[in-house]
Backbone bond lengths (Angstrom), bond angles and torsions (degrees), N, CA, C in turn:
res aa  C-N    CA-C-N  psi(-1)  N-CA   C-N-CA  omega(-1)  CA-C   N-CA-C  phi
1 X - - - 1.465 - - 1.533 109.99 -
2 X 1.232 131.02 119.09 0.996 149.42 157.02 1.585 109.98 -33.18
3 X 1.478 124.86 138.51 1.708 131.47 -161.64 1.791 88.49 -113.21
4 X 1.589 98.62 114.64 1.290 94.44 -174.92 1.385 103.32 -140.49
5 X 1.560 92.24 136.71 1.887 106.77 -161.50 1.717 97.25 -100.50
6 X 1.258 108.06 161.53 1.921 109.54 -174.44 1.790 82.36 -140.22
7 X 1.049 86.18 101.65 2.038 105.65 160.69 1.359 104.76 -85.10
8 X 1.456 113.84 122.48 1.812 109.42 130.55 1.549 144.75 -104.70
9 X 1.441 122.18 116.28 0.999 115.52 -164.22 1.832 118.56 -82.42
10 X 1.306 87.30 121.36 2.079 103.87 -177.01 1.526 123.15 -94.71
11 X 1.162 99.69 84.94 1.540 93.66 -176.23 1.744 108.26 -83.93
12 X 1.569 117.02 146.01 1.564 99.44 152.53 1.652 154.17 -80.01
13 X 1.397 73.26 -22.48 1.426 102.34 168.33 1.556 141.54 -77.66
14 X 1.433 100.95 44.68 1.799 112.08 -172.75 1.935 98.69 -70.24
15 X 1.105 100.00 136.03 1.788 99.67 165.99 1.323 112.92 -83.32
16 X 0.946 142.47 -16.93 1.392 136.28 145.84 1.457 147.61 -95.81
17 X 1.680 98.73 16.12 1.081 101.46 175.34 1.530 98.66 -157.99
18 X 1.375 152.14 44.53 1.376 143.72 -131.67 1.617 81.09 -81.18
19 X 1.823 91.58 160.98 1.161 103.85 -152.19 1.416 160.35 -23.21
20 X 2.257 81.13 95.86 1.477 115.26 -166.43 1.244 113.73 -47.57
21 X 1.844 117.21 -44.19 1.328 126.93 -148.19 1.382 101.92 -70.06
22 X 1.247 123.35 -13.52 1.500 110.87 -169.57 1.332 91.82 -135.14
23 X 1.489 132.61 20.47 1.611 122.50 136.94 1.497 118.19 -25.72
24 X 1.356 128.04 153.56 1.554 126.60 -172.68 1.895 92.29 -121.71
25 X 1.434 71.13 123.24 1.554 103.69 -172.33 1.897 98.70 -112.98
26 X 1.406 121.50 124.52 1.582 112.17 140.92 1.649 86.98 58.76
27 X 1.670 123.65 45.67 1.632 96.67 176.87 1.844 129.15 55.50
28 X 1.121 109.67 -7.58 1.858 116.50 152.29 1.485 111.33 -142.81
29 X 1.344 95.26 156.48 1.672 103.81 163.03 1.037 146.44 -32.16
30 X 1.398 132.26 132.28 1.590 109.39 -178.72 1.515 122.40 -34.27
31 X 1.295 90.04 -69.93 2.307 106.80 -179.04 1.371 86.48 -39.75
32 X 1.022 140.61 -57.74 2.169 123.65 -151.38 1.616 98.49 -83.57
33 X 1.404 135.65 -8.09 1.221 136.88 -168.94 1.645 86.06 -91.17
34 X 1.287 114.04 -57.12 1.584 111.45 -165.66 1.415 100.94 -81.11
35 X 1.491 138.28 -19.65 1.568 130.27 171.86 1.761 93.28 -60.03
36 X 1.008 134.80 -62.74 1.396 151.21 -148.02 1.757 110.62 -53.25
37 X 1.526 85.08 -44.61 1.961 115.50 174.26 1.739 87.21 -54.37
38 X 1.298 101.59 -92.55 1.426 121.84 -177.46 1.420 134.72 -27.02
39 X 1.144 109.42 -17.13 1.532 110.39 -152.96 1.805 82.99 -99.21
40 X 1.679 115.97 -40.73 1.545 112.77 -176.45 1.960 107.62 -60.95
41 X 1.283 113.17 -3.68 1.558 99.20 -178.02 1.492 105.01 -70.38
42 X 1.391 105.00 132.78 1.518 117.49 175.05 1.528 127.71 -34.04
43 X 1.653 99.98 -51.22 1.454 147.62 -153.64 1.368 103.80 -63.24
44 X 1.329 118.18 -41.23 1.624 128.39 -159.53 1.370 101.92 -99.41
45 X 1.717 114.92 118.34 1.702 112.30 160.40 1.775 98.93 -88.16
46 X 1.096 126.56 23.02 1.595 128.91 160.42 1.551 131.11 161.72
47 X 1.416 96.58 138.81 1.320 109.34 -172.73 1.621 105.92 -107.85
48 X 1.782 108.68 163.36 1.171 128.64 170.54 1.155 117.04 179.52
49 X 1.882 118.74 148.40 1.034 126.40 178.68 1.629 108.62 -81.44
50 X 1.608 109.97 139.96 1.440 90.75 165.95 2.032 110.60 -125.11
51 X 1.581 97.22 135.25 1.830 89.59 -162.38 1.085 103.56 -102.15
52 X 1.798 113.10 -166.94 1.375 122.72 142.48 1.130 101.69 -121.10
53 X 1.511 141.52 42.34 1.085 115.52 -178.45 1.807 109.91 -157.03
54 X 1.248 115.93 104.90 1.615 112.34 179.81 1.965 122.49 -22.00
55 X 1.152 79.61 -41.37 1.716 88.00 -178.31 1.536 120.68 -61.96
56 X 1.561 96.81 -39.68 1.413 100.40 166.19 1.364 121.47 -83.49
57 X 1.215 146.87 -20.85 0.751 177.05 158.49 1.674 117.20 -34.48
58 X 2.108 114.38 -52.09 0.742 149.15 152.91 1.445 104.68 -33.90
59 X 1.466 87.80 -85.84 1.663 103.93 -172.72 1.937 131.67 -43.95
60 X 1.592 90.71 -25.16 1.530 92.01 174.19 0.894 98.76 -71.65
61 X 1.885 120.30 -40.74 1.831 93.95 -152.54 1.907 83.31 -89.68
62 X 0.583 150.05 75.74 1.358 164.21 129.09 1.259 134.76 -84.38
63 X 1.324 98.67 -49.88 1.340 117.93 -173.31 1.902 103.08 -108.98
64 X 1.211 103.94 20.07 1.523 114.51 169.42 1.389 106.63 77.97
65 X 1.406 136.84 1.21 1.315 145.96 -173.95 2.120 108.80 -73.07
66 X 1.191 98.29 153.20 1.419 99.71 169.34 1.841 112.13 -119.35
67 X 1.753 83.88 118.89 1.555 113.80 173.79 1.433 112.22 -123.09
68 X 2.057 103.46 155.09 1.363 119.36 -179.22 1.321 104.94 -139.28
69 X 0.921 107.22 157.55 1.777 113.23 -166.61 1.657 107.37 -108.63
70 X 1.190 93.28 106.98 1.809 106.39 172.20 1.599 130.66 -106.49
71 X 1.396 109.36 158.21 1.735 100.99 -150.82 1.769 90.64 -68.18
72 X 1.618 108.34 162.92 1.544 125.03 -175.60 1.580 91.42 -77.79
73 X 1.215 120.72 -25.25 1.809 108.42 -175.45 1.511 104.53 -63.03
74 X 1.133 136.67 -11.57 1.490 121.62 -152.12 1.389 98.56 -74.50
75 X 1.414 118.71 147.36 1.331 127.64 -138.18 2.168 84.72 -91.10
76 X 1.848 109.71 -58.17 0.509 94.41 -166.07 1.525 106.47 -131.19
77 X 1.575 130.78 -134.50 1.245 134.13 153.63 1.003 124.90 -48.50
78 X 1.504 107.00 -76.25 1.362 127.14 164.01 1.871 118.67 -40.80
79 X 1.143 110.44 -25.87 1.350 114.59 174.80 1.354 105.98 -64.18
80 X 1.269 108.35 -64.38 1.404 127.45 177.78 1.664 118.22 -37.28
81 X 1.631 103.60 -58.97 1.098 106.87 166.08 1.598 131.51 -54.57
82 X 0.995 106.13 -39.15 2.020 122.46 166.12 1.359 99.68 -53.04
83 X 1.531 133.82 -51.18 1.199 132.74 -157.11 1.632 104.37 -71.17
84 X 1.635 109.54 -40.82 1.190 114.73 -165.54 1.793 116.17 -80.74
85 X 1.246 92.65 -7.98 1.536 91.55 -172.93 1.529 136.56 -122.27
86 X 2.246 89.10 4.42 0.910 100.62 -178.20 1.569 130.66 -79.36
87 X 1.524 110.40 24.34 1.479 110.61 171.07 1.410 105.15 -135.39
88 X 1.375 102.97 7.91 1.866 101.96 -175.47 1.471 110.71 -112.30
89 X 1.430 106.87 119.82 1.755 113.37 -159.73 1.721 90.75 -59.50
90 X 0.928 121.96 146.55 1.569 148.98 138.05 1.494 131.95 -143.72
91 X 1.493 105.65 -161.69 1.739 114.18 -162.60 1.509 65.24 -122.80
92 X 1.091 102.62 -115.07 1.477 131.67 -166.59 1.319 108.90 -87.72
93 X 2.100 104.71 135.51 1.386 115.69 -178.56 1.452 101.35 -106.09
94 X 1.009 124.19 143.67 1.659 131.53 -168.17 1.615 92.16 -102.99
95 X 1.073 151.38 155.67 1.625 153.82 117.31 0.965 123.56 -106.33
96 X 1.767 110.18 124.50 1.161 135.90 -146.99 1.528 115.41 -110.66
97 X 1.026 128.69 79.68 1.486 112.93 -164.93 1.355 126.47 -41.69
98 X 1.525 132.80 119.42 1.654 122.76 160.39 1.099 137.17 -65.60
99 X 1.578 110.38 34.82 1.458 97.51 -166.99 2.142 88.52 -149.85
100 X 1.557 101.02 19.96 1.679 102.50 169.03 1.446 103.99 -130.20
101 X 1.474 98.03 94.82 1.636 95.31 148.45 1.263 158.83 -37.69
102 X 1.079 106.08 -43.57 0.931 129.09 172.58 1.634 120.43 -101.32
103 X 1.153 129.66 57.47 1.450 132.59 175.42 1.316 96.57 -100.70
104 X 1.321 86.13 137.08 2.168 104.65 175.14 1.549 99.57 -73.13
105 X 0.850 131.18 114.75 1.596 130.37 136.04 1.384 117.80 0.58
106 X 1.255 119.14 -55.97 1.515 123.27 -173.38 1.383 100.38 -71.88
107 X 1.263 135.61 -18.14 1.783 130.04 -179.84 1.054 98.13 -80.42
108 X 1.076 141.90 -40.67 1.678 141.24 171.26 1.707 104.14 -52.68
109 X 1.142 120.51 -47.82 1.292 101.37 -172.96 1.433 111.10 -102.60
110 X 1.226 123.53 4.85 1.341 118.09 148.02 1.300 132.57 -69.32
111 X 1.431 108.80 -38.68 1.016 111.30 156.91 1.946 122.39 -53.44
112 X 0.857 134.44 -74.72 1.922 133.01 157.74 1.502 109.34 -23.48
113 X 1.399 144.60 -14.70 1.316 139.22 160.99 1.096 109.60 -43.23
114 X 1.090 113.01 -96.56 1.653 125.08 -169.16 1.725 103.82 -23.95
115 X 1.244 120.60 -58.54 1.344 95.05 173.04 1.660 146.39 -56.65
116 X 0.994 81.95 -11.10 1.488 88.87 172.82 1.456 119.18 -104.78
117 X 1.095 135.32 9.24 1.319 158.33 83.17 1.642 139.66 5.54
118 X 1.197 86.58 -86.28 1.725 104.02 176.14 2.017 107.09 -104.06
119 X 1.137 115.77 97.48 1.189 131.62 155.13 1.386 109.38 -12.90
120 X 1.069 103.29 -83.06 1.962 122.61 -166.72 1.350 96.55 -86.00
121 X 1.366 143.78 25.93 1.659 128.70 146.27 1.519 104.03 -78.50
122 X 1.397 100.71 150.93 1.188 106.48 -161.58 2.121 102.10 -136.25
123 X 1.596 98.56 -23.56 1.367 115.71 173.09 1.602 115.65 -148.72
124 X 1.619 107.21 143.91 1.268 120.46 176.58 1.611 124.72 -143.44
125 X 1.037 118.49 171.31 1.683 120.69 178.08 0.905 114.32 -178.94
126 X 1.377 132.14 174.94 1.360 139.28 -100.80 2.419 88.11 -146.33
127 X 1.050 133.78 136.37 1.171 117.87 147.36 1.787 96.52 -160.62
128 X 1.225 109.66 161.80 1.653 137.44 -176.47 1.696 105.35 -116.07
129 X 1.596 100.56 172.02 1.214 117.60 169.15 1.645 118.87 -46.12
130 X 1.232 119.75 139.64 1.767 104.26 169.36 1.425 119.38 -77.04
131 X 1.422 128.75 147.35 1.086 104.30 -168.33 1.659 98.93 -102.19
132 X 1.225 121.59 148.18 1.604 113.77 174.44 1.522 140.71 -33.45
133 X 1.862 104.94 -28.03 1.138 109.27 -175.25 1.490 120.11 -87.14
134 X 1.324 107.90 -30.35 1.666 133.25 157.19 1.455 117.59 -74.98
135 X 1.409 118.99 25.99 2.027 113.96 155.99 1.705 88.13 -71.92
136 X 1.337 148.27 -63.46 0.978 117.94 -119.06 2.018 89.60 -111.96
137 X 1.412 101.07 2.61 1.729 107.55 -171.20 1.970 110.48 -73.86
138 X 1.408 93.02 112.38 1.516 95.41 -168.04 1.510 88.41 -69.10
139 X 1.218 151.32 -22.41 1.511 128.77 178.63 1.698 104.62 -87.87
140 X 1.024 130.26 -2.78 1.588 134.87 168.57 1.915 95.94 -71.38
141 X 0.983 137.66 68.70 1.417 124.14 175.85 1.651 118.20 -54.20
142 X 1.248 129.79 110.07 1.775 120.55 144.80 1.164 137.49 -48.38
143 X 1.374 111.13 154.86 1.525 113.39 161.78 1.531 112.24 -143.07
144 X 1.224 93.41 148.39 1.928 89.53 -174.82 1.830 101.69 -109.72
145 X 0.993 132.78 130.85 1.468 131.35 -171.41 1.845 101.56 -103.62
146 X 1.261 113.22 153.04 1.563 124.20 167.98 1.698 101.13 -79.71
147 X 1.096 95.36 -152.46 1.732 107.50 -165.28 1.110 95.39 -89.06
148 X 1.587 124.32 -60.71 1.711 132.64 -177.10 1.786 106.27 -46.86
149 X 1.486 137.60 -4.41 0.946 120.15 -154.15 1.445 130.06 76.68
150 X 1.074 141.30 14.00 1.111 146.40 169.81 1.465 130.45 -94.13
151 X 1.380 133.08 161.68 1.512 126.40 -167.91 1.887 98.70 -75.27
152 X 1.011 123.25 149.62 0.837 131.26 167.05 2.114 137.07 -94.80
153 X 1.852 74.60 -49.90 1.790 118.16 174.97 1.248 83.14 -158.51
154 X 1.596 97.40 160.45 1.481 134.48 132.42 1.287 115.74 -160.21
155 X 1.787 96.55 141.17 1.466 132.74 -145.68 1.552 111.86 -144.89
156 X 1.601 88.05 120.55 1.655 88.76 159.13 1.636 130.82 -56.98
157 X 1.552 115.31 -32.66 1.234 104.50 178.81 1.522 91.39 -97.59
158 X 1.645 94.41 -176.40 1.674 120.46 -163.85 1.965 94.55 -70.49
159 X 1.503 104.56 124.72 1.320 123.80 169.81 1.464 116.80 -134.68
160 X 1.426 133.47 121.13 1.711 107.37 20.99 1.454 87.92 -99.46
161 X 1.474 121.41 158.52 1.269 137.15 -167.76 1.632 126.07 -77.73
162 X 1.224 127.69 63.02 1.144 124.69 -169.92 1.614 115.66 -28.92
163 X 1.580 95.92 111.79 1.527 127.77 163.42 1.355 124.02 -49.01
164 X 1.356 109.09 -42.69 1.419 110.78 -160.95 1.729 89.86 -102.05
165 X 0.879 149.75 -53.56 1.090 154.98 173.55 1.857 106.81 105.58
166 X 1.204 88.79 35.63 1.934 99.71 157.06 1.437 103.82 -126.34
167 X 1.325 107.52 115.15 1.580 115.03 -175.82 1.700 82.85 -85.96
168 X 0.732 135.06 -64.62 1.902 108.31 -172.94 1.660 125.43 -11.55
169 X 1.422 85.94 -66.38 1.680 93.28 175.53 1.166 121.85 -78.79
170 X 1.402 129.66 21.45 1.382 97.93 -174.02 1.704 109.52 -108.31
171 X 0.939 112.95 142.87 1.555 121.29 -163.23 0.994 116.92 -57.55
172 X 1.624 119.75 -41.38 1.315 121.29 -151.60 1.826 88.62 -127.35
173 X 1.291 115.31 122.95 1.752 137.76 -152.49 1.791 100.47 -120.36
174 X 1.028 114.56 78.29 1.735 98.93 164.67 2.190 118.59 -29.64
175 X 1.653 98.63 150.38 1.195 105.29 -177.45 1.948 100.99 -105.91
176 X 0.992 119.48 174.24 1.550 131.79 -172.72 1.502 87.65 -101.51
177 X 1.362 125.55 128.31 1.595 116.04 173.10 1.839 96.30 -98.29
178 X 0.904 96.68 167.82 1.640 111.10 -166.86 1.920 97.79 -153.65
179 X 1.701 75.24 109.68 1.829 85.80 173.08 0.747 157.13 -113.66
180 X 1.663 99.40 102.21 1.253 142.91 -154.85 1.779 113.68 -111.84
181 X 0.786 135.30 78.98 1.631 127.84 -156.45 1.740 100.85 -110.85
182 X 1.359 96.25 153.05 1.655 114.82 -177.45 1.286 103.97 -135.20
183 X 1.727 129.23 113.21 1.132 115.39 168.09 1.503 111.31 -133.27
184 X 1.909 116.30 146.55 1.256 106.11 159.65 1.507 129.50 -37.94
185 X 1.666 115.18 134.30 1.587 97.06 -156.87 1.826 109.37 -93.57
186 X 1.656 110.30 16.44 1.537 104.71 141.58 1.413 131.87 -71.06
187 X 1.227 98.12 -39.20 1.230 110.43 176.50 1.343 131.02 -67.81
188 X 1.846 120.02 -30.67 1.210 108.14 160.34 1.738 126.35 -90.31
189 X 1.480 104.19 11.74 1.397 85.93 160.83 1.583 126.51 -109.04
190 X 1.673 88.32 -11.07 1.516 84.42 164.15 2.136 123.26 -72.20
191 X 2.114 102.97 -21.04 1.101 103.27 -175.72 1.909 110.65 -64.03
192 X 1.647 103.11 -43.56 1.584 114.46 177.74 1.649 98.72 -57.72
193 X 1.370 149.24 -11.05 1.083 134.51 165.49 1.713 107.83 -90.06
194 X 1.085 148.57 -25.49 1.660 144.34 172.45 1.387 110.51 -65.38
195 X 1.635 117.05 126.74 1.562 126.44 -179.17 1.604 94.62 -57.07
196 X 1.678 91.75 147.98 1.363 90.93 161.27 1.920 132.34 -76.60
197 X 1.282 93.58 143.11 1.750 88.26 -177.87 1.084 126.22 -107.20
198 X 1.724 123.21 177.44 1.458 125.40 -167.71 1.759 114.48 -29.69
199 X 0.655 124.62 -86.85 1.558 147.75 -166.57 1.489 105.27 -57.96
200 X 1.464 118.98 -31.04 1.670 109.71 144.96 1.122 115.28 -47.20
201 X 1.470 113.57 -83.58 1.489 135.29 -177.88 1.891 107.47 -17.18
202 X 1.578 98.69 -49.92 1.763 109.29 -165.98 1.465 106.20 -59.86
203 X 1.504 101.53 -60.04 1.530 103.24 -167.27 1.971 107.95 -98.03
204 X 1.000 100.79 -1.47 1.864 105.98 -168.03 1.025 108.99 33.28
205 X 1.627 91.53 82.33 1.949 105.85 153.37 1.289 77.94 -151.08
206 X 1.399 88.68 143.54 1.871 111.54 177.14 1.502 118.33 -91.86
207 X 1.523 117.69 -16.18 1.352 109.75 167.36 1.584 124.34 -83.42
208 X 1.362 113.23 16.58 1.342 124.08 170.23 1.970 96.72 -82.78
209 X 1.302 110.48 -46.89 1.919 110.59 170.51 1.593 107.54 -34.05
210 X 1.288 104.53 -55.26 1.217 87.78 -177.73 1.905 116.74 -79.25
211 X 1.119 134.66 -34.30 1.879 126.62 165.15 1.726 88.93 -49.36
212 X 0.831 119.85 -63.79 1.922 104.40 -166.41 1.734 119.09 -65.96
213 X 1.436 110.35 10.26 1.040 122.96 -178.65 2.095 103.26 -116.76
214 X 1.270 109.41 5.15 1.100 103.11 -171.42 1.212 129.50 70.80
215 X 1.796 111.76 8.75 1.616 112.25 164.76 1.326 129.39 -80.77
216 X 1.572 120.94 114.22 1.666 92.20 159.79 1.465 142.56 -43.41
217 X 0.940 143.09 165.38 1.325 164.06 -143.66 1.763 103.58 -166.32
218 X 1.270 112.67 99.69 1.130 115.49 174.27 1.940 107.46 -94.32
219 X 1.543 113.99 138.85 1.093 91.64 -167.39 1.956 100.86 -127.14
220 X 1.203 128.70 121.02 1.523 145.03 -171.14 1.499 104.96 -69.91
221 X 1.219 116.89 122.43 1.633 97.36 170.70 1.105 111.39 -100.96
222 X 1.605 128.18 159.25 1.305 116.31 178.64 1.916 96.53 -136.80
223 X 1.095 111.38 174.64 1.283 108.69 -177.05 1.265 140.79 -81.72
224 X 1.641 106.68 -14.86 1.864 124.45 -179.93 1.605 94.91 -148.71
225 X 1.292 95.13 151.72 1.553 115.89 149.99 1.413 140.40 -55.78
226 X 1.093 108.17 152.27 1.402 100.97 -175.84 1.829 105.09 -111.25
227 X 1.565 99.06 160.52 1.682 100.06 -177.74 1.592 110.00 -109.49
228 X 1.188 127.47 99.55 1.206 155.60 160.00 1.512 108.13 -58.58
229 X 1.570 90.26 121.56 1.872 99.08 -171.72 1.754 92.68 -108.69
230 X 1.560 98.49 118.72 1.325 108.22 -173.85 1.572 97.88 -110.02
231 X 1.139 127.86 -65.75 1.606 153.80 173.39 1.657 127.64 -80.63
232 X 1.012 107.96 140.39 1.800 110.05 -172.19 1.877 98.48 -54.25
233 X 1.472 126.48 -4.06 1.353 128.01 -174.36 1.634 104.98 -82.99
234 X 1.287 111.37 -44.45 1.447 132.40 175.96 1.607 117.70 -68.66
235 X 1.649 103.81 -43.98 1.295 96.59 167.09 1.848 110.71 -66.81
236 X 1.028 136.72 -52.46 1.731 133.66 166.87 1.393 94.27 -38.87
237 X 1.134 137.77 -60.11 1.256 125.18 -158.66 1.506 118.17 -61.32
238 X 1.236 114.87 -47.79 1.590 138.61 140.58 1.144 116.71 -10.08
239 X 1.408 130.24 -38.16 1.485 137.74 -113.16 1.781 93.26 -128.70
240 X 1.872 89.92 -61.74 1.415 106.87 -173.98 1.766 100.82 -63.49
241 X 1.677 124.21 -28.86 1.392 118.67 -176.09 1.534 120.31 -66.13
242 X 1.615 103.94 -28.51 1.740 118.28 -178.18 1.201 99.07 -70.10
243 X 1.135 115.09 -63.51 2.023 137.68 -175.72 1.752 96.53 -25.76
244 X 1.576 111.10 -41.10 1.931 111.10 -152.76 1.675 95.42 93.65
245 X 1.377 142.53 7.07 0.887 140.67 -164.91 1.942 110.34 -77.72
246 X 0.802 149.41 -179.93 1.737 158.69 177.17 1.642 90.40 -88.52
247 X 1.465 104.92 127.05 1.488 112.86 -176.63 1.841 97.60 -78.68
């Protein structure tokens, strides 16, 4: 069995929500709501938050959680994650988003399948059904997969673009990507070392660096979406779902 670590990366600095991670969720913090999710995945012999920020930092080991303190430059998640793991032996690094409460356990370890599986995968992630109201939502990202399962694109706008303009018929249905990423942990520190390229740069998503780098992208389907607390609207929304409240 492959030794596989599940990072979450905690920034403080959200622009729409500054410091989200320790928003009060359900009577705890965001980060201890999503450690709590996480910690039941089978998959992981260890978890940890990784921050930029003492406060958060505090609070995990508070709440009995394991955190490491990473520089505020890190560009991104994945930065973060490179930073945090580059002295701690593993197989596979899981990244865990801090900002979904509600993640099933079992998406975490669906996601870690495929490697143990496929030898030479080196990256994976997570996407669901699209939902209708998000075809045209540039923060709803797509992905279009080949036959083998793999990423193909992913795009802020609607891909592949229905031609005929009857979405009923059309065969081939974009998925909602959900970001959630699993990578061999050579591989993501050599990926946090490659400049970013064109088609990053265009649409800003960084797992396009790796398709323009000639990596697969293996992609997991799972059956629903997840609710990502971006805004004090999302956190209520969050709020009313713990409560038993009408989402």
């Amino acid at each position: 069995m492959p030794n596989i670590i599940g990072i979450i990366p905690a920034r403080w600095g959200s622009t729409r929500l500054p410091g989200k991670p320790l928003a009060r969720l359900g009577g705890r913090s965001l980060i201890e709501q999503v450690w709590r999710r996480a910690c039941k995945a089978r998959s992981l012999s260890r978890l940890l938050v990784a921050t930029d920020d003492p406060r958060i930092l505090k609070a995990v080991r508070e709440f009995g959680g394991e955190a490491v303190m990473t520089p505020r430059t890190c560009a991104s998640g994945t930065d973060r994650l490179a930073k945090a793991v580059a002295h701690i032996p593993c197989d596979i690094v899981v990244n865990i988003q801090g900002d979904e409460p509600f993640i099933p356990p079992a998406y975490i370890d669906k996601l870690a399948e495929p490697f143990e599986q496929e030898a030479g995968l080196q990256m994976a992630t997570l996407a669901a059904p699209l939902p209708a109201g998000d075809r045209q939502n540039p923060n709803a990202v797509k992905v279009v997969c080949g036959r083998d399962g793999s990423a193909l694109y992913f795009s802020r706008a609607l891909i592949p673009y229905p031609r005929s303009g009857k979405r009923a018929k059309q065969p081939a249905k974009p998925m909602l990507h959900l970001g959630l990423y699993a990578f061999r942990r050579d591989f993501l520190l050599r990926f946090a070392g490659l400049a970013r390229t064109p088609l990053e740069k265009t649409e800003e998503l960084e797992q396009l660096r790796a398709l323009e780098n000639g990596v697969k992208i293996h992609v997991v389907r799972v059956a629903k979406p997840l609710l990502s607390i971006d805004t004090p609207q999302d956190l209520r929304r969050a709020e009313r779902i713990i409560s038993g409240g009408k989402k």
